[in-house]
DSSP file (Angstrom, degrees, kcal/mol; ACC not computed):
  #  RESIDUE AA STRUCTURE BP1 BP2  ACC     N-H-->O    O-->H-N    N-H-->O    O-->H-N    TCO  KAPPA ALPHA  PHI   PSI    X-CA   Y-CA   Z-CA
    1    1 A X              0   0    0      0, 0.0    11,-0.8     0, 0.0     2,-0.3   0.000 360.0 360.0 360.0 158.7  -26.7   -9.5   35.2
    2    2 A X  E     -A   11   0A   0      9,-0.2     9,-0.2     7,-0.0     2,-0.1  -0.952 360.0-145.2-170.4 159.1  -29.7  -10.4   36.8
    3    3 A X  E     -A   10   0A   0      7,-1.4     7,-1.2    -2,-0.3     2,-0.5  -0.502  22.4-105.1 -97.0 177.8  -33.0  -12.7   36.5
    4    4 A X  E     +A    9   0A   0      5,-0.2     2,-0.3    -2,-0.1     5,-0.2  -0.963  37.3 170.6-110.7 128.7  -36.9  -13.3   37.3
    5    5 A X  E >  S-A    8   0A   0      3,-4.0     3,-2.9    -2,-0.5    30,-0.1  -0.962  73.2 -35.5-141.9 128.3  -37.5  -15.8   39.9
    6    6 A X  T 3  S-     0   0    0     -2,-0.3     3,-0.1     1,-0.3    -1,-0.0   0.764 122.5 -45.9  37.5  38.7  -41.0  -16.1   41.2
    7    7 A X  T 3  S+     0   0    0      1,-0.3    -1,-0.3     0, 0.0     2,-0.1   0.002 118.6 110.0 113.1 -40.0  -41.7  -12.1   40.8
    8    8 A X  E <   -A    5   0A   0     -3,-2.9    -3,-4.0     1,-0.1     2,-0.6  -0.310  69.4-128.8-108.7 126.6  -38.4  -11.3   42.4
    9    9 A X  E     -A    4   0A   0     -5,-0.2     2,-0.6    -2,-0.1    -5,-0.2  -0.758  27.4-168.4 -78.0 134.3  -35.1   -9.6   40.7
   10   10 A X  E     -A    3   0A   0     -7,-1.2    -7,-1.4    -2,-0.6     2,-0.2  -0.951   5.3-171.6-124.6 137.1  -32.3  -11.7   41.5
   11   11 A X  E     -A    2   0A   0     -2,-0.6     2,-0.2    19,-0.3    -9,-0.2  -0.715   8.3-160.4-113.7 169.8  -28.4  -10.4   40.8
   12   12 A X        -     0   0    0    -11,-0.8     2,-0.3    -2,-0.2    30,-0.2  -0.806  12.2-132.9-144.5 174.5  -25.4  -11.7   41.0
   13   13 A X  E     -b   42   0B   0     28,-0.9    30,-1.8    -2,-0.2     2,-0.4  -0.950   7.0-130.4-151.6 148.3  -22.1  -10.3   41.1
   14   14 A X  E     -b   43   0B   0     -2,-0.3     2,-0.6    28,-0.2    30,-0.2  -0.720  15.9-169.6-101.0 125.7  -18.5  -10.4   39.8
   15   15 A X  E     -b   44   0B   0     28,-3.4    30,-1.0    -2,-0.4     2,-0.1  -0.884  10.9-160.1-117.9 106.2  -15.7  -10.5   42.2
   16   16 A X  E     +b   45   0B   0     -2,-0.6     2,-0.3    28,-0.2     9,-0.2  -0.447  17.1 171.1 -92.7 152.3  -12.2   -9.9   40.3
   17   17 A X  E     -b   46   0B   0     28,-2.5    30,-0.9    -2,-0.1     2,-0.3  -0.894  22.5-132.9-151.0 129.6   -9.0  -11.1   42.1
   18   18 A X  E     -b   47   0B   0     -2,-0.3     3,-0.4    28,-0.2    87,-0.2  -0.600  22.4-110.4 -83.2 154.3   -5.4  -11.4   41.1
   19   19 A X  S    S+     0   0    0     28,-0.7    30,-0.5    -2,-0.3    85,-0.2  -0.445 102.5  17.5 -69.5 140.7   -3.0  -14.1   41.4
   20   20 A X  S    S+     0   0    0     83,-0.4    -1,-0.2     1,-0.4    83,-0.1  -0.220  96.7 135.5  99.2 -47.1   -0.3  -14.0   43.6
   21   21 A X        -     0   0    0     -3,-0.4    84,-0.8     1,-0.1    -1,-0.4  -0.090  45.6-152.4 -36.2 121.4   -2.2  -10.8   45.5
   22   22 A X        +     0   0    0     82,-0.1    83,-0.2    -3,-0.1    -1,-0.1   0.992  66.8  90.2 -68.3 -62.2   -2.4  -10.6   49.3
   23   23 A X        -     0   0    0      1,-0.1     2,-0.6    81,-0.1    82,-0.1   0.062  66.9-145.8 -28.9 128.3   -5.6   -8.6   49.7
   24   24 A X        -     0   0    0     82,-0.1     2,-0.3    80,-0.1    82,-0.2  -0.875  16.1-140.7-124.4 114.6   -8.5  -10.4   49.9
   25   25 A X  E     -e  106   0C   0     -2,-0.6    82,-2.1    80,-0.6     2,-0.3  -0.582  12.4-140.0 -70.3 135.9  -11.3   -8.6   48.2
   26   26 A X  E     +e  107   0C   0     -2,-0.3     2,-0.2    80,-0.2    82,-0.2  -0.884  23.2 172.8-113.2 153.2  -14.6   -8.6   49.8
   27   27 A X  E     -e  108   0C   0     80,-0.6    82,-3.0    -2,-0.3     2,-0.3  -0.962  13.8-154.0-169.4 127.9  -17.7   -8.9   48.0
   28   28 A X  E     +e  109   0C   0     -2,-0.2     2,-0.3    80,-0.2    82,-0.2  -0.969  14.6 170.3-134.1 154.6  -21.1   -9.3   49.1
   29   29 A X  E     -e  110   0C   0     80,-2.1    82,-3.7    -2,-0.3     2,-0.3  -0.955  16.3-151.0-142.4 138.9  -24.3  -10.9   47.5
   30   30 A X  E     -e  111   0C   0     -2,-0.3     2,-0.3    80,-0.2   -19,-0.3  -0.720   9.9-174.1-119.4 177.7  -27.5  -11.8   48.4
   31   31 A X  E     -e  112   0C   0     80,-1.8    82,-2.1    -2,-0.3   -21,-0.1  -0.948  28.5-113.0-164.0 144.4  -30.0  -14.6   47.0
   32   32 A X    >   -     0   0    0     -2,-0.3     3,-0.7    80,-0.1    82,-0.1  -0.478  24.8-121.6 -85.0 171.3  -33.5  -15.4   47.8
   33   33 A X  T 3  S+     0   0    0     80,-0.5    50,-0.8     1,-0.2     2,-0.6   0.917 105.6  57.5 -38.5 -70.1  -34.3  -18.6   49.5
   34   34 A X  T 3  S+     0   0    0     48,-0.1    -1,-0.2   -29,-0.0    -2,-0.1  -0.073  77.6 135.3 -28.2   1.1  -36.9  -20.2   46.3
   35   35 A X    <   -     0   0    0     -3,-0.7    48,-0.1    -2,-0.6     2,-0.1  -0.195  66.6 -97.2 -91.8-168.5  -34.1  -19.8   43.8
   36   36 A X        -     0   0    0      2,-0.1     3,-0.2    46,-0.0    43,-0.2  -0.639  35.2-111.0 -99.8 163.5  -33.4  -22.9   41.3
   37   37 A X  S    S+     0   0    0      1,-0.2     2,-0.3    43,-0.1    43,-0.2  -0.291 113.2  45.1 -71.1 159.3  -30.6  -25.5   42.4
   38   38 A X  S    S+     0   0    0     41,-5.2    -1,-0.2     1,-0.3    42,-0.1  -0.182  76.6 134.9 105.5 -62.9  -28.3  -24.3   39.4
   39   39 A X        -     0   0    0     -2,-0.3    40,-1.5    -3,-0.2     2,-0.4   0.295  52.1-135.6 -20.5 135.9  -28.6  -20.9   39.6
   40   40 A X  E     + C   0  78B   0     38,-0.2    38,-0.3     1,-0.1    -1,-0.1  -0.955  25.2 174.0-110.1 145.7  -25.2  -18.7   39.3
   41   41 A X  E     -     0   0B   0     36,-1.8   -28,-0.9    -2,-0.4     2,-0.3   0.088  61.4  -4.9-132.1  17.2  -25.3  -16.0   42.0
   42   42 A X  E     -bC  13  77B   0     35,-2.0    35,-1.7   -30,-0.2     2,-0.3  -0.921  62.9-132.2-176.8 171.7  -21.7  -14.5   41.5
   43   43 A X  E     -bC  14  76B   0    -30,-1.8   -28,-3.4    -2,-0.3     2,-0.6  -0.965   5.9-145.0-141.0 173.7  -18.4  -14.9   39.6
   44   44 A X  E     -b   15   0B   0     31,-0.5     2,-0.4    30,-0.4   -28,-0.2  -0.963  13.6-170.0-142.9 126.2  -14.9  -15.0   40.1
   45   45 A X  E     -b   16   0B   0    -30,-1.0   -28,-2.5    -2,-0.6     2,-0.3  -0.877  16.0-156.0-106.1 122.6  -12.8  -13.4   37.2
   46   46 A X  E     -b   17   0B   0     -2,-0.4     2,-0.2   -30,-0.2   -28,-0.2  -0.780   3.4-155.7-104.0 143.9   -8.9  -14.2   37.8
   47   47 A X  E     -b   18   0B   0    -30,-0.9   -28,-0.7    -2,-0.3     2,-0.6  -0.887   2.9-162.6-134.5  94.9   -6.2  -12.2   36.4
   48   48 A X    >   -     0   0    0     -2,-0.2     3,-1.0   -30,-0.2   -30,-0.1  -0.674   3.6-160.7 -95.6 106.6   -2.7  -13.7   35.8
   49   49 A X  T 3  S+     0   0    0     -2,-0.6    -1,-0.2   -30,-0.5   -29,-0.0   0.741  92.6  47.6 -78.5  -5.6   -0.1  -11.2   35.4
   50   50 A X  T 3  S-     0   0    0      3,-0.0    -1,-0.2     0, 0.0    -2,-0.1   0.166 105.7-129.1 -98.0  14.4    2.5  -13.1   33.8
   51   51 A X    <   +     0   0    0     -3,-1.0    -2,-0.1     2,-0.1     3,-0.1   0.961  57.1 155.8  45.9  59.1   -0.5  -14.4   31.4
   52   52 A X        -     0   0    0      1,-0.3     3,-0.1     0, 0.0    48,-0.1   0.137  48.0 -30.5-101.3-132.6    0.9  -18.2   32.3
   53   53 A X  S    S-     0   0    0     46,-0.3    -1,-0.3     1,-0.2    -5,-0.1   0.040  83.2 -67.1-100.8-158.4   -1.2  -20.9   32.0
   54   54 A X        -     0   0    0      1,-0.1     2,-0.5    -3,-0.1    -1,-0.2  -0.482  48.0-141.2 -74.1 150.4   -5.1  -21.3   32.6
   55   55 A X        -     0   0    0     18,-0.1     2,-0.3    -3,-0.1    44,-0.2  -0.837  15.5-164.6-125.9 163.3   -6.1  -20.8   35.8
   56   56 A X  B     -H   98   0D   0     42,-2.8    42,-2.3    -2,-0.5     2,-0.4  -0.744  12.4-136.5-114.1 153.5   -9.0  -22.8   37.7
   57   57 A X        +     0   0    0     15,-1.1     2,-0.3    14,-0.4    40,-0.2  -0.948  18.4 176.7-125.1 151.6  -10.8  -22.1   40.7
   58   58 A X        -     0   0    0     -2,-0.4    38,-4.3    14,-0.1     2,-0.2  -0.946  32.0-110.1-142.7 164.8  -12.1  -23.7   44.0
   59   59 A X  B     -F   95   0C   0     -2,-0.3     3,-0.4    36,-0.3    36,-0.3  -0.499  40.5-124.2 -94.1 158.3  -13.9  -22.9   47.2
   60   60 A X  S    S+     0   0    0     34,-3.1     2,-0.2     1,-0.4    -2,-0.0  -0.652  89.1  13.2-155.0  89.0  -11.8  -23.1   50.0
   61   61 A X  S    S-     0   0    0     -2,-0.2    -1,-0.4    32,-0.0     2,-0.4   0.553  83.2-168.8 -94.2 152.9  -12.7  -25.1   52.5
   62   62 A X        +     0   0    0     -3,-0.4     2,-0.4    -2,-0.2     7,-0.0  -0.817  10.0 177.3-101.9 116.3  -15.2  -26.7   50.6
   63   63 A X    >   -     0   0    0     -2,-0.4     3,-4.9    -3,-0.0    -3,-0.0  -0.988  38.5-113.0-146.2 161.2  -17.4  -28.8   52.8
   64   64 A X  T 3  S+     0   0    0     -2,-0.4    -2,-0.0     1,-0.3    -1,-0.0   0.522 111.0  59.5 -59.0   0.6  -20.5  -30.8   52.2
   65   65 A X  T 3  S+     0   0    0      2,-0.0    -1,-0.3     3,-0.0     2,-0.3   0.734  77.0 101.3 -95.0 -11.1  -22.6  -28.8   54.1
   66   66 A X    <   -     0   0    0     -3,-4.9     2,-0.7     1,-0.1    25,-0.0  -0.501  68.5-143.0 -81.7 132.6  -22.1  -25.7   52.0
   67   67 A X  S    S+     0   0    0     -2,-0.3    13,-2.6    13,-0.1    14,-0.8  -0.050  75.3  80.4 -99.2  35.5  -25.3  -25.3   49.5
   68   68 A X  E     +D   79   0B   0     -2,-0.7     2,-0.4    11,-0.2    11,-0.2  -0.947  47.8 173.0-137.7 149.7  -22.5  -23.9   46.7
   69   69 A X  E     -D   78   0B   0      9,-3.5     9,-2.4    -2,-0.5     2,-0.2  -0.999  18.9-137.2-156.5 164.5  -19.7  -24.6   44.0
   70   70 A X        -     0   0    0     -2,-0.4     2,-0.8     7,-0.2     7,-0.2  -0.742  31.4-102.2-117.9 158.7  -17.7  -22.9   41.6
   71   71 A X    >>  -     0   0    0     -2,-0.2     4,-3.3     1,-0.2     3,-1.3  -0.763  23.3-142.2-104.5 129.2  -16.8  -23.7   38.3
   72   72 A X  T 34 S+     0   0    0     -2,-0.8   -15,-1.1     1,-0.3    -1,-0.2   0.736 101.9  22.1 -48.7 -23.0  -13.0  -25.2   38.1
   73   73 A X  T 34 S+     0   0    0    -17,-0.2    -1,-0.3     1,-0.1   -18,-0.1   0.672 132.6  33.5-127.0  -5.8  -12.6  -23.3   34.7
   74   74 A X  T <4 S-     0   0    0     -3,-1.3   -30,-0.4   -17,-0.1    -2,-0.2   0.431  88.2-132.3-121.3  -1.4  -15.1  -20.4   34.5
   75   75 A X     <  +     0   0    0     -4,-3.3     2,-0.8     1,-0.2   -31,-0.5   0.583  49.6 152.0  49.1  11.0  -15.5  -19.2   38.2
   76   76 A X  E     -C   43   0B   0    -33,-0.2     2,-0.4    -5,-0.1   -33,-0.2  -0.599  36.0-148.2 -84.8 107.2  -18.7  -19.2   38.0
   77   77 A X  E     +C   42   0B   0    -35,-1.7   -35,-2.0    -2,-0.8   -36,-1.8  -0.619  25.0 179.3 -83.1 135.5  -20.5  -19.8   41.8
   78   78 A X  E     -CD  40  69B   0     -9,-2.4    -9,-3.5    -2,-0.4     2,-0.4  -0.809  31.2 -97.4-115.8 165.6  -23.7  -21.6   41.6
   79   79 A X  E     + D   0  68B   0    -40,-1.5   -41,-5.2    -2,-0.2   -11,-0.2  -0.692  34.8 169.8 -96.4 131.8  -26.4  -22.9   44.0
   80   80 A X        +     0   0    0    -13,-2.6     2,-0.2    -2,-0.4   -12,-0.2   0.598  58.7  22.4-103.8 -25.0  -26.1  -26.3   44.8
   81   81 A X  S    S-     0   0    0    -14,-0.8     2,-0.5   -45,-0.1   -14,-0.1  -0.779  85.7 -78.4-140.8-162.6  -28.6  -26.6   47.7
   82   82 A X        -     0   0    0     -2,-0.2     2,-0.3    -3,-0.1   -48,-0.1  -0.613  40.7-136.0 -91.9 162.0  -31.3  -25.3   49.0
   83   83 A X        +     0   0    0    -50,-0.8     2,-0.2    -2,-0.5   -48,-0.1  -0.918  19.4 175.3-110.3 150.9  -31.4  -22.3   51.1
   84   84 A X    >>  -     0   0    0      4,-0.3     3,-1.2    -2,-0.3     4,-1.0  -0.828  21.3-159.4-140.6  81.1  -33.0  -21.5   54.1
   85   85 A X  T 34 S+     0   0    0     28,-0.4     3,-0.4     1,-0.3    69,-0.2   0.646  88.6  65.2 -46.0 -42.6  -32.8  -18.5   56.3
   86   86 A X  T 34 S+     0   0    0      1,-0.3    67,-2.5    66,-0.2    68,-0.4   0.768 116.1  31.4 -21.2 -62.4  -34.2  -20.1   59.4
   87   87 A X  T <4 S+     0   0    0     -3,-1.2    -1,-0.3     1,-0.3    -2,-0.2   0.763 138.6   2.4 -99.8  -2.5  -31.5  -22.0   59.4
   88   88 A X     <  +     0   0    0     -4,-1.0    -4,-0.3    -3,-0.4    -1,-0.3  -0.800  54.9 179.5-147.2 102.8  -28.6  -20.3   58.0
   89   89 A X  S    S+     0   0    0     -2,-0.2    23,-0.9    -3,-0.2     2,-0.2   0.154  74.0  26.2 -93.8  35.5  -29.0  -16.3   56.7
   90   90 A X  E     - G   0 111C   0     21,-0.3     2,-0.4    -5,-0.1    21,-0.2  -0.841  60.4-168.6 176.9 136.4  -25.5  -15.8   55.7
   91   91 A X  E     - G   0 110C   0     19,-2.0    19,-1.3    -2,-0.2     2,-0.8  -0.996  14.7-144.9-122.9 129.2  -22.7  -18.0   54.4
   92   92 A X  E     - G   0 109C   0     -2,-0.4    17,-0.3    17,-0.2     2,-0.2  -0.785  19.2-172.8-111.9 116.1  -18.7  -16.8   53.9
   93   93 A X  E     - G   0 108C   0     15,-2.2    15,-2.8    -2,-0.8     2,-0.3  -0.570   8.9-158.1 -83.4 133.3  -17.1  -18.5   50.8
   94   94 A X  E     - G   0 107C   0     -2,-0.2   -34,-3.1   -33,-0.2     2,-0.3  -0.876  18.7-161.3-107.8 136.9  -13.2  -18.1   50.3
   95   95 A X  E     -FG  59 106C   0     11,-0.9    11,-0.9    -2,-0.3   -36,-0.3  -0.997   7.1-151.0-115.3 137.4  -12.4  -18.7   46.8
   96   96 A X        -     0   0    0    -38,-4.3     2,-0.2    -2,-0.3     9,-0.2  -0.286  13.5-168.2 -93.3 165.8   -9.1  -19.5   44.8
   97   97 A X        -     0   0    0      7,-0.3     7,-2.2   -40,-0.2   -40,-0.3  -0.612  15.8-177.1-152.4 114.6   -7.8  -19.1   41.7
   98   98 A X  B     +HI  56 103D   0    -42,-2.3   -42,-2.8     5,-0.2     5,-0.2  -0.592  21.7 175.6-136.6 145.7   -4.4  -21.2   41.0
   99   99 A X  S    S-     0   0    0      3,-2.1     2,-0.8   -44,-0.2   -46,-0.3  -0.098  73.9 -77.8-136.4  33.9   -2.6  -20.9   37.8
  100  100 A X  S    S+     0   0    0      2,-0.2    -1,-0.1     1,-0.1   -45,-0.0  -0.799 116.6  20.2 103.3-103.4    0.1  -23.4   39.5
  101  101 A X  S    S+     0   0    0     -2,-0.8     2,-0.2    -3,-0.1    -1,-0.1   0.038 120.3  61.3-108.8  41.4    2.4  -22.3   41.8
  102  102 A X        -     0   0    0      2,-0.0    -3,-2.1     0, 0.0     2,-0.4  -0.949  56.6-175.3-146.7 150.4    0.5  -19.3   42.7
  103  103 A X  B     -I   98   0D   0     -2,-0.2     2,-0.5    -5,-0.2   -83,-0.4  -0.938  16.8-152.7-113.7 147.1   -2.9  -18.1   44.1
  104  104 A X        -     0   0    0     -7,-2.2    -7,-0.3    -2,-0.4     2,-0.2  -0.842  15.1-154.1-117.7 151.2   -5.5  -15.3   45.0
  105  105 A X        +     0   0    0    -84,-0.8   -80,-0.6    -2,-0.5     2,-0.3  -0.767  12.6 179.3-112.6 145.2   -8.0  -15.5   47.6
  106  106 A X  E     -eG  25  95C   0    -11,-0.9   -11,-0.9    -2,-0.2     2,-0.3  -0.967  25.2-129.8-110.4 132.5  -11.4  -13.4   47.4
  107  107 A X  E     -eG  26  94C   0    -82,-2.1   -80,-0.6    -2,-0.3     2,-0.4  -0.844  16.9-168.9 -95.3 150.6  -14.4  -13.5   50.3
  108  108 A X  E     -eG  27  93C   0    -15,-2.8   -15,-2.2    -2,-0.3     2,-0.4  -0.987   4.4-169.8-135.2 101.8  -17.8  -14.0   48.8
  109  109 A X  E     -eG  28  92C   0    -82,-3.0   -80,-2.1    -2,-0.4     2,-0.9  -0.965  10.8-162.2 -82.7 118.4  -20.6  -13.4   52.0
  110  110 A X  E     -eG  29  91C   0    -19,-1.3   -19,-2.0    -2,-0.4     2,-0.4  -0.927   5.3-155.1-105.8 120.2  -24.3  -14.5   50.7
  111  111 A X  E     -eG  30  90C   0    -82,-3.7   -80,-1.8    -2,-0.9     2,-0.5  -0.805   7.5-140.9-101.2 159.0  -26.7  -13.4   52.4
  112  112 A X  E     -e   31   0C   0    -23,-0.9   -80,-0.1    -2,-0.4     2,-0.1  -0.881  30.4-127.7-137.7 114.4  -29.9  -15.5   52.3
  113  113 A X        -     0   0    0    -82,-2.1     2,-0.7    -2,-0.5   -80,-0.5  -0.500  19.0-112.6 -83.6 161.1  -32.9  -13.0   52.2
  114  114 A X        +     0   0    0     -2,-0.1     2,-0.3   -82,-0.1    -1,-0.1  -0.770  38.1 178.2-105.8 123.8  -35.5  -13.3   54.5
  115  115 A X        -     0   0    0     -2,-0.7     2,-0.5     2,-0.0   -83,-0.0  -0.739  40.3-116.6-110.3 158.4  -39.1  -14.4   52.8
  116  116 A X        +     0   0    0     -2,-0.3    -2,-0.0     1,-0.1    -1,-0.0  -0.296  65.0 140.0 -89.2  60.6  -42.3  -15.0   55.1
  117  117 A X        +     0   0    0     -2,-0.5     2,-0.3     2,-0.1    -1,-0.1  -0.254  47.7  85.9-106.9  42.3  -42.3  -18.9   54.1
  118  118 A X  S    S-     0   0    0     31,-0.0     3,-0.1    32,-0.0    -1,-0.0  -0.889  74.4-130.6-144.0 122.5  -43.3  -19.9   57.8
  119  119 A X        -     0   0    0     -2,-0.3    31,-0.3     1,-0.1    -2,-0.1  -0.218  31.0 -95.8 -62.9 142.8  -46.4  -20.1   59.2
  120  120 A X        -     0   0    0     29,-0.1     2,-0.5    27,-0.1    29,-0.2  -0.230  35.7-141.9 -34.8 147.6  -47.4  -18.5   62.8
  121  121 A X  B     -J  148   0E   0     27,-3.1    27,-1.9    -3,-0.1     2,-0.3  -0.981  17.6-166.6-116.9 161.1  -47.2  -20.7   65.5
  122  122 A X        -     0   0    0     -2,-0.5    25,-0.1    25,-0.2     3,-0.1  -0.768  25.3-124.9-113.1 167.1  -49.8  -20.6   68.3
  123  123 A X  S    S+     0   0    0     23,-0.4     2,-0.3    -2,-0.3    -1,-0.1   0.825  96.7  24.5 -66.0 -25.7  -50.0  -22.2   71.8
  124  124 A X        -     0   0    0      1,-0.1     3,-0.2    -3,-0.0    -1,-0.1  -0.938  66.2-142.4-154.5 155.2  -53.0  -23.8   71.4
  125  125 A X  S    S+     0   0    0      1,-0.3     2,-0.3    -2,-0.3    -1,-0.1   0.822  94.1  44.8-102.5 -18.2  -55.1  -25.2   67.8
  126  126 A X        -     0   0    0     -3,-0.0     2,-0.6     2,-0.0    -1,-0.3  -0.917  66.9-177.6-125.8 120.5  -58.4  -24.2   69.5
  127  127 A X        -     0   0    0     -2,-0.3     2,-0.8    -3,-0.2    -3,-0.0  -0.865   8.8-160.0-119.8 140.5  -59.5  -21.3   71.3
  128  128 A X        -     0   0    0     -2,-0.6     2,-0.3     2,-0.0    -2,-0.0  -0.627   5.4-169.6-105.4 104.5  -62.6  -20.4   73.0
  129  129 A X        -     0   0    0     -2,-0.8     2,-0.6     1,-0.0    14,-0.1  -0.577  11.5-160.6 -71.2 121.7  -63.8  -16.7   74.0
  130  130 A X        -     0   0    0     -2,-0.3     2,-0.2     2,-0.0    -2,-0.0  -0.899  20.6-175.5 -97.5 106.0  -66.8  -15.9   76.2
  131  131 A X        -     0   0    0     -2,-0.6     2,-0.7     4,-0.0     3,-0.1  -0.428  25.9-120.7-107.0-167.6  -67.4  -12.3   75.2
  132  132 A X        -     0   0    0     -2,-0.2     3,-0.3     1,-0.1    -1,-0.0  -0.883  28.0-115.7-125.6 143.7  -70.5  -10.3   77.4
  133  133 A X  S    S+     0   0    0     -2,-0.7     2,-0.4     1,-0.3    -1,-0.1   0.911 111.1  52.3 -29.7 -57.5  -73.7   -8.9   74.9
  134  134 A X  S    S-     0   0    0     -3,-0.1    -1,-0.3     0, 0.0     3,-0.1  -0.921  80.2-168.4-118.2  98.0  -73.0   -5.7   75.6
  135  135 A X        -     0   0    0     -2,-0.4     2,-0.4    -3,-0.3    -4,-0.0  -0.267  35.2-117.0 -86.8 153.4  -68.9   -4.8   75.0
  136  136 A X        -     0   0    0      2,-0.0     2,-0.4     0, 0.0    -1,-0.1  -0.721  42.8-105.7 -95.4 178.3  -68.2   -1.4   76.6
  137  137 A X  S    S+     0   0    0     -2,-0.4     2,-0.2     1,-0.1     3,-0.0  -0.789  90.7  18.9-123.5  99.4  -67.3    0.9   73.8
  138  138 A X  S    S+     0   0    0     -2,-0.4     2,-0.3     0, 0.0    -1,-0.1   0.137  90.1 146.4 -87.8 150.9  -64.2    2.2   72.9
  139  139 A X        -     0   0    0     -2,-0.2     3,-0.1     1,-0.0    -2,-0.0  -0.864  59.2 -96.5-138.8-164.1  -62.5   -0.4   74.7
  140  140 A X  S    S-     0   0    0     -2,-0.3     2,-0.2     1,-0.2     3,-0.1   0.768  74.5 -84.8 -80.2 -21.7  -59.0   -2.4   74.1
  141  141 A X        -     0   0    0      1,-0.1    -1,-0.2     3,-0.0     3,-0.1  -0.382  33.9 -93.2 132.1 137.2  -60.3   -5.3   72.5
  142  142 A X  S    S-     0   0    0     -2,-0.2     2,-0.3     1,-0.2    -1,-0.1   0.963  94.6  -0.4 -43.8 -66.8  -61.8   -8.7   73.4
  143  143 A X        -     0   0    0     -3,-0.1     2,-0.5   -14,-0.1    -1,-0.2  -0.966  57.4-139.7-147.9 172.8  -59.3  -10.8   73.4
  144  144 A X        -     0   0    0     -2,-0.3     2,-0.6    -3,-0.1    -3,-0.0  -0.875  19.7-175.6-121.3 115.1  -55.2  -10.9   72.8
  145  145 A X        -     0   0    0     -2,-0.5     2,-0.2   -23,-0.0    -2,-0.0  -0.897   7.1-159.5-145.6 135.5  -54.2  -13.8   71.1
  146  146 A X        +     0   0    0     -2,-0.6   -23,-0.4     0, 0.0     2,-0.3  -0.495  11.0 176.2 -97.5 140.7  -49.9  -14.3   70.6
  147  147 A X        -     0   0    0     -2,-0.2     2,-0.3   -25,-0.1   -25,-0.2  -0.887  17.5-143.8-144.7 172.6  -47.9  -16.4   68.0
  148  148 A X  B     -J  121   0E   0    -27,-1.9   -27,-3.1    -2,-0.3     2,-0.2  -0.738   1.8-154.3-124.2 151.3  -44.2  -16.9   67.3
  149  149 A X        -     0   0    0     -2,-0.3   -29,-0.1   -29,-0.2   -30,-0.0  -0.959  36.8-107.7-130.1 110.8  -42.6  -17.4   63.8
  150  150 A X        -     0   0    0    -31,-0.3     2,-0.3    -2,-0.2   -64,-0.1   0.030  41.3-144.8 -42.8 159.0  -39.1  -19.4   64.1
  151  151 A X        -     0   0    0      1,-0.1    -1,-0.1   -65,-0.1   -65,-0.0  -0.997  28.2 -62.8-143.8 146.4  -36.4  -17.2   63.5
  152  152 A X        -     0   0    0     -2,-0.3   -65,-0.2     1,-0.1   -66,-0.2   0.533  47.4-174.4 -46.2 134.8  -32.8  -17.3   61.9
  153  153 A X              0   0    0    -67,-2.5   -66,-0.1   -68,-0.1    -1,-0.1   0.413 360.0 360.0-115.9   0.5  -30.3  -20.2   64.2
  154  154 A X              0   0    0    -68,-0.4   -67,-0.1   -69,-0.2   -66,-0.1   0.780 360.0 360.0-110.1 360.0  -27.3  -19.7   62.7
């Protein structure tokens, strides 16, 4: 499945896991910064072999800084905050799936694509150049002028 977000295809992607299974499947996804709070960018289909009772899921550890949540009865992860690459390009979600007194674990990595939504910075907000009448020709160029764009901190 997949949308339109600002131009852009955006997927998401289905991570199946059974209960009671050691192996932890990994499964990786990406999502652009700009996408809407809301958004689902994967899901997590549980498979109970002794077809017992319903089973729910949660992210695991869950903490308030994390821009995600799952849904307790559908497994569906959605975006909760915003994203940013700059400051985080990549997040790793563990998710459960409990049917009672068992569970199964999956890793979910989102990666946080990188958009150009930062301006250059320069050293200085004005420059002046004194150039001569007569350049010689070919040459390198008048003048050299450097900027930085922050870049990813986590």
């Amino acid at each position: 499945m997949g949308g339109i977000k600002g131009g852009r295809e955006t997927f998401f992607s289905t991570l199946q896991l059974k209960v009671g299974l050691c192996p932890l499947p990994n499964t990786l996804v990406s999502c652009i910064p700009d996408a809407l709070l809301g958004s689902e960018i994967a899901q997590v289909t549980g498979n109970d072999v002794d077809s017992g009772p319903v089973l729910w899921y949660v992210l695991s550890p869950s903490g308030p800084q994390d821009p995600f949540s799952v849904g307790r009865y559908g497994g569906r992860v959605s975006l909760t905050g915003p994203l940013d690459f700059e400051q985080c390009d990549r997040y790793q979600l563990q998710l459960l799936a409990h049917d009672g007194p068992h569970e199964g674990r999956a890793n979910l990595t989102v990666l946080v694509e990188d958009v150009n939504d930062n301006a250059p910075a320069f050293s200085q907000s004005l420059y002046q150049v004194l150039t001569p009448m007569d350049p010689p020709t070919p040459g390198p160029g008048l003048f050299l002028l450097e900027g930085s764009i922050r870049a990813s901190s986590c």
